[in-house]
C-alpha positions in Angstrom: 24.3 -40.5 54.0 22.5 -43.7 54.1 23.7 -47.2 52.8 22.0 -48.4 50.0 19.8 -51.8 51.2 22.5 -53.6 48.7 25.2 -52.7 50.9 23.7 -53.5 53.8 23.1 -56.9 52.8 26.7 -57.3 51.6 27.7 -56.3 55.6 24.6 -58.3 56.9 26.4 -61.5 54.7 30.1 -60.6 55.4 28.7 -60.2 59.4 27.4 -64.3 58.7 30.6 -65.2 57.4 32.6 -63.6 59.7 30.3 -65.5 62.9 30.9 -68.9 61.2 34.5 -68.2 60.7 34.9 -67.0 64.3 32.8 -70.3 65.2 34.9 -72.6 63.3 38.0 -71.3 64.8 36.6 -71.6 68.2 35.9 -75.0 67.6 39.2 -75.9 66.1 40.9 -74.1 69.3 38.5 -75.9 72.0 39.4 -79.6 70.2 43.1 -78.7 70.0 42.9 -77.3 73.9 41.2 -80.9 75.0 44.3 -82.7 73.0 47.1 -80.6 74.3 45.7 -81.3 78.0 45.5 -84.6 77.5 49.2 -84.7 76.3 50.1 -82.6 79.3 48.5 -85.3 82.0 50.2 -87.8 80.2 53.6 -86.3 80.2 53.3 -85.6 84.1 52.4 -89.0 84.7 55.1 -89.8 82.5 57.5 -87.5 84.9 56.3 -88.8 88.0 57.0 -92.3 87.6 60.6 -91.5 85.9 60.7 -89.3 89.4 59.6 -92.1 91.6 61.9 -94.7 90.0 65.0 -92.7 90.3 63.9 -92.4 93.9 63.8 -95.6 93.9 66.8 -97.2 92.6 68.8 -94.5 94.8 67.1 -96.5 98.0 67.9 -99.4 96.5 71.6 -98.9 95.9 71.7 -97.2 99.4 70.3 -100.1 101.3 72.9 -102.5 98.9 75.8 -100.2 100.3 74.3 -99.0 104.1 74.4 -95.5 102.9 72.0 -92.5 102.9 70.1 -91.3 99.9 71.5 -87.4 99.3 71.5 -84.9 96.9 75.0 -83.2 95.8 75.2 -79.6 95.3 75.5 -79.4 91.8 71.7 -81.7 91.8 73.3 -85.2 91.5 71.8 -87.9 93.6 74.3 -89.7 95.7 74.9 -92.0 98.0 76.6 -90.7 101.0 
């Protein structure tokens, strides 16, 4: 059995919807993407100079105390 031309119009129209809906969404997902990298690079900027300063300051306080820069075994850095 055939569909009437009515509702294929209705399916041709819902079809339309459905594309902008699925555009819109795409969209919405691409800008939020962009923002979430952009909050990612910043964050491992962010760690990397948090890492380097640590690194840092234990080289500092080394040299003040003619030690070596080490790492404990439970992850501390020390002076040893």
């Amino acid at each position: 059995m055939k569909p009437s031309l009515h509702v294929q119009a209705l399916q041709r129209r819902f079809d339309r919807d459905a594309i902008g809906q699925l555009r819109a969404e795409v969209a919405r997902l691409a800008a939020e993407n962009d923002e979430l990298r952009e909050r990612l690079a910043y964050a491992e900027d962010a760690a990397t100079s948090w890492r380097d300063d640590a690194l840092d300051l234990q080289l500092q306080l080394c040299e003040q105390h003619g030690a070596q820069p080490g790492i404990a075994a439970d992850g501390r850095l020390v002076a040893a």
